[in-house]
PQR file of N, CA, C, O and H, with PARSE charges and radii, in Angstrom:
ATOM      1  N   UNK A   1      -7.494 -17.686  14.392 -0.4000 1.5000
ATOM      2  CA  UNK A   1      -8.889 -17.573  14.772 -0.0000 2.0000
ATOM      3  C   UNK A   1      -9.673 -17.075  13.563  0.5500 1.7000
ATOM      4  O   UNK A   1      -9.522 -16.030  12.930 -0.5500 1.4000
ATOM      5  N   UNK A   2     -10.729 -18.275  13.354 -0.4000 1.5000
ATOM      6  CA  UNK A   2     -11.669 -17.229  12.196 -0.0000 2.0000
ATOM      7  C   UNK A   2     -12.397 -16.260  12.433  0.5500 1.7000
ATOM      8  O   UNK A   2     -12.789 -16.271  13.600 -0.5500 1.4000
ATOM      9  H   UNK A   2     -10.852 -19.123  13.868  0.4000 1.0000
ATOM     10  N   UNK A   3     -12.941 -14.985  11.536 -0.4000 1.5000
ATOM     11  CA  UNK A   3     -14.374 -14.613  11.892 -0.0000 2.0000
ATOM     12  C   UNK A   3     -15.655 -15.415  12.597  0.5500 1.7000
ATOM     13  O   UNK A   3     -16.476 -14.858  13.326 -0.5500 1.4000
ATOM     14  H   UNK A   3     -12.623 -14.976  10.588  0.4000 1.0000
ATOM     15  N   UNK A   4     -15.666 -16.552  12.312 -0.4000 1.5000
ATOM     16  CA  UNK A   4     -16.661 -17.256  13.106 -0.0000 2.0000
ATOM     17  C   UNK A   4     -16.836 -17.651  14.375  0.5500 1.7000
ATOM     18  O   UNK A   4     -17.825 -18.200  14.860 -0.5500 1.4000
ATOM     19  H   UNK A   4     -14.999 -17.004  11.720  0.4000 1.0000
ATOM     20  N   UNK A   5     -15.496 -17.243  15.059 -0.4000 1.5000
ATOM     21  CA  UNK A   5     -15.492 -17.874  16.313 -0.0000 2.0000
ATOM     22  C   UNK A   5     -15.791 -16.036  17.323  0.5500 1.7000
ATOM     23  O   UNK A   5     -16.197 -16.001  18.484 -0.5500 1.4000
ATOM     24  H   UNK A   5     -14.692 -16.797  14.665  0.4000 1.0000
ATOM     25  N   UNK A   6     -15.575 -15.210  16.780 -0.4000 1.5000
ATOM     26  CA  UNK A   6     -15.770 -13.763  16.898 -0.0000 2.0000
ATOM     27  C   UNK A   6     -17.032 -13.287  18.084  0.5500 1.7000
ATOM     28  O   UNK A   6     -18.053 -13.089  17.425 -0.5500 1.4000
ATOM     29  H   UNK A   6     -15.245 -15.237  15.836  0.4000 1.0000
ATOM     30  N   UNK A   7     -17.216 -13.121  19.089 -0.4000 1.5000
ATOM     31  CA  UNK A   7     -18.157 -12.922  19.625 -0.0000 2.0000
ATOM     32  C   UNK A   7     -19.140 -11.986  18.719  0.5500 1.7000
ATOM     33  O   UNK A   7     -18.702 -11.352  17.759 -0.5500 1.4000
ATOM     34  H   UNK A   7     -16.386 -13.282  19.624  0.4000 1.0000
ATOM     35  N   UNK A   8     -20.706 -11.956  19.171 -0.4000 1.5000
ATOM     36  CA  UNK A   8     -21.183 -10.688  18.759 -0.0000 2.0000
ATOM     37  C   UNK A   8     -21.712 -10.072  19.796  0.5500 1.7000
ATOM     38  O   UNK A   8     -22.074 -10.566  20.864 -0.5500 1.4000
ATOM     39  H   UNK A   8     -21.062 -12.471  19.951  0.4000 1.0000
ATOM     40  N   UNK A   9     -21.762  -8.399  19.258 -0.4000 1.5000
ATOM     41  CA  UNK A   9     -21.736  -7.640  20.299 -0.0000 2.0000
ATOM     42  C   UNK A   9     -22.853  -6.529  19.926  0.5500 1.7000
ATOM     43  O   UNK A   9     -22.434  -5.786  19.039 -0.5500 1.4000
ATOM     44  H   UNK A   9     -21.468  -7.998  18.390  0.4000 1.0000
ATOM     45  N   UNK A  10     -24.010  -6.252  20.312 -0.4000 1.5000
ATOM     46  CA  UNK A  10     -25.220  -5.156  20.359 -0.0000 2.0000
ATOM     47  C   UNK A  10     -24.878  -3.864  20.877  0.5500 1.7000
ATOM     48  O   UNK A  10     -24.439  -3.765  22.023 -0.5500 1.4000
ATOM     49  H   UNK A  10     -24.351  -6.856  21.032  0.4000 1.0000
ATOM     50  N   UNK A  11     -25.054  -2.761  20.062 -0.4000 1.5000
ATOM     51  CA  UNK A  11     -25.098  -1.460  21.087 -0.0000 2.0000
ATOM     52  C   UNK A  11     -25.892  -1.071  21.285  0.5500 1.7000
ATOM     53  O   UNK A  11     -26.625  -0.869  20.317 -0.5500 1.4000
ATOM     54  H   UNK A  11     -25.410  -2.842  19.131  0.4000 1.0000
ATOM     55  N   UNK A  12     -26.343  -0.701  22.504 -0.4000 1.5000
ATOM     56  CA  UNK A  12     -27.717  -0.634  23.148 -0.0000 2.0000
ATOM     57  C   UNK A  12     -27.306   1.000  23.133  0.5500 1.7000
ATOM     58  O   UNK A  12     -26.601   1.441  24.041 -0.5500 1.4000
ATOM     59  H   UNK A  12     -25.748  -0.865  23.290  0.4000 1.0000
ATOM     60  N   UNK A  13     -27.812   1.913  21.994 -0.4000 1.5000
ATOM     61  CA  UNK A  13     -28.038   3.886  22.153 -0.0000 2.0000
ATOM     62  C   UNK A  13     -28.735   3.599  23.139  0.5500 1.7000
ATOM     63  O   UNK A  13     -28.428   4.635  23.728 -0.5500 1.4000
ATOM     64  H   UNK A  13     -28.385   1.555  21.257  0.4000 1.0000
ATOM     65  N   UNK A  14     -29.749   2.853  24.200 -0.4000 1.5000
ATOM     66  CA  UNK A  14     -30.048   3.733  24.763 -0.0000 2.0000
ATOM     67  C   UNK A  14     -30.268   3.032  26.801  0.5500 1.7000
ATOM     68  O   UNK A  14     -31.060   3.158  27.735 -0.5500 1.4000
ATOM     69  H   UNK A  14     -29.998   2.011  23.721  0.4000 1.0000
ATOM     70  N   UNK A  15     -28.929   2.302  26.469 -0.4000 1.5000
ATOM     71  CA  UNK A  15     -28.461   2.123  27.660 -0.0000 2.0000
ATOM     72  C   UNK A  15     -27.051   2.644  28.274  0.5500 1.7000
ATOM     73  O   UNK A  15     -26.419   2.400  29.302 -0.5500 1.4000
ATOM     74  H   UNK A  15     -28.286   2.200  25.710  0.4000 1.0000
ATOM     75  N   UNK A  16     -26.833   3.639  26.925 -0.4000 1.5000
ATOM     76  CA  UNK A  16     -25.800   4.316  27.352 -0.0000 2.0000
ATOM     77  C   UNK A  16     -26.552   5.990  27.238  0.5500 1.7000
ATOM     78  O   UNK A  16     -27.339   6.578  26.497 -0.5500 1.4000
ATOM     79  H   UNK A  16     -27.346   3.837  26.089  0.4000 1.0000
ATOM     80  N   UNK A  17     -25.649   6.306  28.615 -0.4000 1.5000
ATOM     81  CA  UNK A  17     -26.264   7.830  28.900 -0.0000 2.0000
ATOM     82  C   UNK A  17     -24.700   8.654  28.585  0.5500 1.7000
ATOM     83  O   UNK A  17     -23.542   8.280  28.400 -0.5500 1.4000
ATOM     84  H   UNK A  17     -25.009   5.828  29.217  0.4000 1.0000
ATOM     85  N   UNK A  18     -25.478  10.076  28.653 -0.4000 1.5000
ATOM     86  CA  UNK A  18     -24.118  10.968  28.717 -0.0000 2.0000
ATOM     87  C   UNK A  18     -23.431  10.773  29.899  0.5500 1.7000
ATOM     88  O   UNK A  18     -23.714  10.456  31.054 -0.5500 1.4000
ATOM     89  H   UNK A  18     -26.419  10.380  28.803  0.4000 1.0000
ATOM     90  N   UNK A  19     -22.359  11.083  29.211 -0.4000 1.5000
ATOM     91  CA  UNK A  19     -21.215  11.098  30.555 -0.0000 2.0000
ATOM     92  C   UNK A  19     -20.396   9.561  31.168  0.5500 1.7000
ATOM     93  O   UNK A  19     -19.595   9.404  32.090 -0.5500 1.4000
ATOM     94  H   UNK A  19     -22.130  11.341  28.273  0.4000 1.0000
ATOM     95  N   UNK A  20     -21.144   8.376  29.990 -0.4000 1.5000
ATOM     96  CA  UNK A  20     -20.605   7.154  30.347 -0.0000 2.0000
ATOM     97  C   UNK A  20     -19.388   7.172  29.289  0.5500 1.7000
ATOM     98  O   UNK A  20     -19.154   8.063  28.473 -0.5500 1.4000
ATOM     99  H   UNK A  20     -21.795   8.503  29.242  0.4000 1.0000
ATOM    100  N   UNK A  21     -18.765   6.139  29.468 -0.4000 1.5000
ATOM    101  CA  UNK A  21     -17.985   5.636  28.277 -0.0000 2.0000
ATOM    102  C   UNK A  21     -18.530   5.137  27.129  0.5500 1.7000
ATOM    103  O   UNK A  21     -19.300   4.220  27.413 -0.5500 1.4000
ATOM    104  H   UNK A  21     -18.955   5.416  30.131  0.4000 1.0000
ATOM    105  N   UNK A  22     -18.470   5.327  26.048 -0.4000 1.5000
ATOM    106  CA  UNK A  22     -19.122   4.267  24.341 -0.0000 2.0000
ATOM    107  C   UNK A  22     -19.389   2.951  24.442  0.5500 1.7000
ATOM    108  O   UNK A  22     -20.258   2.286  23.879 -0.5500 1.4000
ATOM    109  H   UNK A  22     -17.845   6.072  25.818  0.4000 1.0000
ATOM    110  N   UNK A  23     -18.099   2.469  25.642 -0.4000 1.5000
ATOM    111  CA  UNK A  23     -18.103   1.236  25.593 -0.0000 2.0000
ATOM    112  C   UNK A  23     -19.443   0.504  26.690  0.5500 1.7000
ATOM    113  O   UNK A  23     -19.646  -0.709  26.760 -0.5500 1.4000
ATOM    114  H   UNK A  23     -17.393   3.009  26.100  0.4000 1.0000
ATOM    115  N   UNK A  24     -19.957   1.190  27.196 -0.4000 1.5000
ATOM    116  CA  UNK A  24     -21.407   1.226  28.311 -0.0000 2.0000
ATOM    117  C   UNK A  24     -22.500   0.618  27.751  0.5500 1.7000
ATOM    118  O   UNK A  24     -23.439  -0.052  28.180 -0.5500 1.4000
ATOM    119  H   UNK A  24     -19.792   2.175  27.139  0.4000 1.0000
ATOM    120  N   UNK A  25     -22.056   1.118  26.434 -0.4000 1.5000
ATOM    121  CA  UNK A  25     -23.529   0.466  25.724 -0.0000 2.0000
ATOM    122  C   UNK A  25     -23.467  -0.564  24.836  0.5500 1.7000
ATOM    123  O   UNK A  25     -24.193  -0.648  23.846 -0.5500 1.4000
ATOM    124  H   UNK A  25     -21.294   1.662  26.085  0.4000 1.0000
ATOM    125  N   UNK A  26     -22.446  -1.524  25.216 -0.4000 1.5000
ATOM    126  CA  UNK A  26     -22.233  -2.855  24.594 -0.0000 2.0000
ATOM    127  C   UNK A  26     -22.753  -3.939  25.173  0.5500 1.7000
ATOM    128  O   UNK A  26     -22.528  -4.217  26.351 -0.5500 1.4000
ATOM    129  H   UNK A  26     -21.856  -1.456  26.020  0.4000 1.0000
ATOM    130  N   UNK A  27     -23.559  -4.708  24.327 -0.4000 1.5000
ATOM    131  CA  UNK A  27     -24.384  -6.095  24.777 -0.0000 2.0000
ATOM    132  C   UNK A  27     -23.610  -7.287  24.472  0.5500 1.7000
ATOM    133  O   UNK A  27     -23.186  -7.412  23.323 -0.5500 1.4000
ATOM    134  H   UNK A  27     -23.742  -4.482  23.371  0.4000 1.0000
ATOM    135  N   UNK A  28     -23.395  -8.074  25.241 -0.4000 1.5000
ATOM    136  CA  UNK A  28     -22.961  -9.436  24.839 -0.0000 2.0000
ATOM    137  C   UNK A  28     -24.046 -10.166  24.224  0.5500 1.7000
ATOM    138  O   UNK A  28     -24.926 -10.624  24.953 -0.5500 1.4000
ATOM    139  H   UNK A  28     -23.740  -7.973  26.175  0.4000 1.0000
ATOM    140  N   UNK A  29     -24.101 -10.360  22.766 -0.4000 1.5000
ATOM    141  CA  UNK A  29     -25.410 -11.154  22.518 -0.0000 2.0000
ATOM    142  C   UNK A  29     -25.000 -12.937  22.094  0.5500 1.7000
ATOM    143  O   UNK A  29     -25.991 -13.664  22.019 -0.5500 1.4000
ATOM    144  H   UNK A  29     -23.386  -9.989  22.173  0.4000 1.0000
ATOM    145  N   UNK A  30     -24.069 -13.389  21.915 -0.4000 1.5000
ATOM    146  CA  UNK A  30     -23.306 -14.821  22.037 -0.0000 2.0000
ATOM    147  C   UNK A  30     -21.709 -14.585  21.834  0.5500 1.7000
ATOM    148  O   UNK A  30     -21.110 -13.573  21.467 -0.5500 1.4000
ATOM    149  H   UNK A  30     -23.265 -12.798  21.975  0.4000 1.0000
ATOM    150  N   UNK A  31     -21.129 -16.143  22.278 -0.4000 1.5000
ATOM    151  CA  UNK A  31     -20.184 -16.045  22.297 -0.0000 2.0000
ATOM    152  C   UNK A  31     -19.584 -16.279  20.516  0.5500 1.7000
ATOM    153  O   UNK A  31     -18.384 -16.009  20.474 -0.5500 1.4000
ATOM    154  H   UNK A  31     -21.616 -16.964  22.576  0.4000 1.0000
ATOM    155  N   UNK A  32     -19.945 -16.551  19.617 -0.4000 1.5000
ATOM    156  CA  UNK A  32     -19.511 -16.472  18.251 -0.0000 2.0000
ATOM    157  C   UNK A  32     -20.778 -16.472  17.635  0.5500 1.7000
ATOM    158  O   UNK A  32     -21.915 -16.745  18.020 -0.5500 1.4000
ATOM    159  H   UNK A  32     -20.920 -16.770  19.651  0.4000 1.0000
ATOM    160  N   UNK A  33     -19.983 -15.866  15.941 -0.4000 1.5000
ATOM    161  CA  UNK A  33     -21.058 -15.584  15.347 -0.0000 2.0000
ATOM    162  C   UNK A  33     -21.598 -16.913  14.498  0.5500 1.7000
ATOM    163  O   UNK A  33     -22.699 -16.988  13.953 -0.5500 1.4000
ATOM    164  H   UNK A  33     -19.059 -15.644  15.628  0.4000 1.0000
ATOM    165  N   UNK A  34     -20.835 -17.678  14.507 -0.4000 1.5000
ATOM    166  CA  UNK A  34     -21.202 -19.175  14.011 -0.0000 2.0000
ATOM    167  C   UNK A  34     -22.753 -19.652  14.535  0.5500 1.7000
ATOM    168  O   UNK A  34     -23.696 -19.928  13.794 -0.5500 1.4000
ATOM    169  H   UNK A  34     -19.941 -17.617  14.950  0.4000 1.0000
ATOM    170  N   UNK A  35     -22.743 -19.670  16.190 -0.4000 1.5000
ATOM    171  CA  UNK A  35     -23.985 -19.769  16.941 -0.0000 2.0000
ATOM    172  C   UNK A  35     -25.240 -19.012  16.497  0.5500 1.7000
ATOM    173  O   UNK A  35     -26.358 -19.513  16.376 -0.5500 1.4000
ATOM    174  H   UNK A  35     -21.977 -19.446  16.791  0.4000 1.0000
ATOM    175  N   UNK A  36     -24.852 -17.538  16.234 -0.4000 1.5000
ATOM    176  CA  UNK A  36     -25.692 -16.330  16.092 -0.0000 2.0000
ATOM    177  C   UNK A  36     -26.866 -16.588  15.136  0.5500 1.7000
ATOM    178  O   UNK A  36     -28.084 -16.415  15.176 -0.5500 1.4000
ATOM    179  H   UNK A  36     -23.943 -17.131  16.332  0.4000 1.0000
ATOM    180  N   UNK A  37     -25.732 -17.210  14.023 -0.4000 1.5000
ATOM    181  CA  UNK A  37     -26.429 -16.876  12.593 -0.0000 2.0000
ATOM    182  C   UNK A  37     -26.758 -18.059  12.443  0.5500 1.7000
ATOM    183  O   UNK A  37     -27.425 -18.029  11.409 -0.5500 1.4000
ATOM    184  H   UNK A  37     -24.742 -17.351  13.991  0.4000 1.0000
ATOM    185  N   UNK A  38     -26.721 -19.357  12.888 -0.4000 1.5000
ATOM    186  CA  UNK A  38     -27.308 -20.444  13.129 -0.0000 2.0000
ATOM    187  C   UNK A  38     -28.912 -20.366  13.381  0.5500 1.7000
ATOM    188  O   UNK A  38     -29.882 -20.473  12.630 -0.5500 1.4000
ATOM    189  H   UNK A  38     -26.179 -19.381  13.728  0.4000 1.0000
ATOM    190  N   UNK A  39     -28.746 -20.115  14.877 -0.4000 1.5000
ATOM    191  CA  UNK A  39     -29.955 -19.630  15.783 -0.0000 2.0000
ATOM    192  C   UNK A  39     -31.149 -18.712  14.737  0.5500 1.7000
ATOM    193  O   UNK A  39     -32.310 -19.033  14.484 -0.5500 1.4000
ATOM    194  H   UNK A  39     -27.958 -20.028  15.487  0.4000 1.0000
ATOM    195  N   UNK A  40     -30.439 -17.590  14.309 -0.4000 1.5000
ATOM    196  CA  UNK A  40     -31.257 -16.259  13.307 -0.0000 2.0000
ATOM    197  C   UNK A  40     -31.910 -17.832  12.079  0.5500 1.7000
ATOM    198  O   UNK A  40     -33.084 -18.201  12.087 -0.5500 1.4000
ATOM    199  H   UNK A  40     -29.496 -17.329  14.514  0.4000 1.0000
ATOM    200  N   UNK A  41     -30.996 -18.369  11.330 -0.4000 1.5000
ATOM    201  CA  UNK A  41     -31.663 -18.875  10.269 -0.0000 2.0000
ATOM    202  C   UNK A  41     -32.237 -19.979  10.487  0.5500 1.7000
ATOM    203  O   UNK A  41     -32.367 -20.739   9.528 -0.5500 1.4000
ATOM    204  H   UNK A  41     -30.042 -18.069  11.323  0.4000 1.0000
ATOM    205  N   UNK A  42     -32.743 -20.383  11.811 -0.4000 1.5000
ATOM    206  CA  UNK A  42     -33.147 -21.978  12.472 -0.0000 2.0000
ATOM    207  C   UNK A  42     -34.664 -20.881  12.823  0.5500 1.7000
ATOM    208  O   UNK A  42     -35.565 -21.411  13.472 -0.5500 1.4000
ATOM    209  H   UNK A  42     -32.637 -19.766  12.590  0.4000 1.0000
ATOM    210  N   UNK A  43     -34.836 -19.502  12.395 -0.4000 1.5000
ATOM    211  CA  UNK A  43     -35.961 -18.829  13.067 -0.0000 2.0000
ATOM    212  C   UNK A  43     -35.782 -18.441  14.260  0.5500 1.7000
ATOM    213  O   UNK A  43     -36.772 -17.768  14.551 -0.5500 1.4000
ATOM    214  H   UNK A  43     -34.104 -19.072  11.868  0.4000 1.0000
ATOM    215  N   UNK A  44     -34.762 -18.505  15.500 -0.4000 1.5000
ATOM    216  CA  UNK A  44     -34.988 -18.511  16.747 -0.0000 2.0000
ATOM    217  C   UNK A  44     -34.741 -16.738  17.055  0.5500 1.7000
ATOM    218  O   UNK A  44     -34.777 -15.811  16.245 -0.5500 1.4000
ATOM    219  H   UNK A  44     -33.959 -19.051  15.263  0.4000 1.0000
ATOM    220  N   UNK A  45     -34.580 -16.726  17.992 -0.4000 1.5000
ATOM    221  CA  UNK A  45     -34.637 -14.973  19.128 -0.0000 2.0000
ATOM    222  C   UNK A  45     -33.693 -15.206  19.402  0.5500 1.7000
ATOM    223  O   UNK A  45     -33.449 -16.066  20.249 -0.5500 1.4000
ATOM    224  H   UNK A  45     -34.551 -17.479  18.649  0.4000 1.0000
ATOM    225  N   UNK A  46     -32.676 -14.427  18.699 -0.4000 1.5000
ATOM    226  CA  UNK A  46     -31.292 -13.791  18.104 -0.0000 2.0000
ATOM    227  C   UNK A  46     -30.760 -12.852  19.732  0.5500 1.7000
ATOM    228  O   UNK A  46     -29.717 -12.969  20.375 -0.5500 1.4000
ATOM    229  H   UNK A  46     -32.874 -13.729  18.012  0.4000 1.0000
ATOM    230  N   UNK A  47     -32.073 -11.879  19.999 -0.4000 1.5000
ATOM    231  CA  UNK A  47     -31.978 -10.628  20.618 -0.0000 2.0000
ATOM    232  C   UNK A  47     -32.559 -10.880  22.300  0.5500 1.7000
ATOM    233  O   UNK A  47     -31.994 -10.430  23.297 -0.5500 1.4000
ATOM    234  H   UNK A  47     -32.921 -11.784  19.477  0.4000 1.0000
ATOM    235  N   UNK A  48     -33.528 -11.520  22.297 -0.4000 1.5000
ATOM    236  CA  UNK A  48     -34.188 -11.854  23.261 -0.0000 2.0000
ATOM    237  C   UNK A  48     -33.439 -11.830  24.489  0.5500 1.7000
ATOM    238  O   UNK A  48     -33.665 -11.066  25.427 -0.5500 1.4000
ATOM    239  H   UNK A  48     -33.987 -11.885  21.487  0.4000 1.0000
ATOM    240  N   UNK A  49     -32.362 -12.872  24.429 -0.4000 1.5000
ATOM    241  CA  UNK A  49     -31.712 -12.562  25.759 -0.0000 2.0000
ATOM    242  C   UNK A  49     -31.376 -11.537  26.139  0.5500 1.7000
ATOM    243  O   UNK A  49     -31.567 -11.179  27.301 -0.5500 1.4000
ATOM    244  H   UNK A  49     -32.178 -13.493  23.668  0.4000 1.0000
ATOM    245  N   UNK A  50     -30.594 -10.571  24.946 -0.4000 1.5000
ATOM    246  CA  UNK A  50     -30.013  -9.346  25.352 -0.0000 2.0000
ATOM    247  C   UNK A  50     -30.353  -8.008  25.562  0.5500 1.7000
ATOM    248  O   UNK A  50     -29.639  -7.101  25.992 -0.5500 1.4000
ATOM    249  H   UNK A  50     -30.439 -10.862  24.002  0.4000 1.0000
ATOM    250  N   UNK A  51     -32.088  -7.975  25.043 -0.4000 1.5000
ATOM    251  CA  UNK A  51     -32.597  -7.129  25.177 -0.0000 2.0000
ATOM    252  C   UNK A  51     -33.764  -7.763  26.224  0.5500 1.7000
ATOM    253  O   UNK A  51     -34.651  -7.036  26.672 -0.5500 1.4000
ATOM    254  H   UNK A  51     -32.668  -8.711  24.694  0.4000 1.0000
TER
END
């Protein structure tokens, strides 16, 4: 598997509260980063969905 096929993943500080797990505040923002950085340099909203 390359790096490119790698999901990416957002941490949202502030959808995680005390007392959750670290892992609480992880965003699914696509399923690889191939897509990601496509989308980012085509101009498009990278974040939009996930925020």
């Amino acid at each position: 598997m390359s790096a490119f096929d790698n999901p990416v993943l957002l941490y949202d500080a502030d959808g995680h509260t005390f007392g959750e797990g670290p892992h609480d505040g992880l965003r699914h923002a696509t399923a690889a980063l191939r897509k990601w950085l496509w989308t980012w340099a085509d101009g498009g909203d990278v974040w939009g969905e996930v925020l």
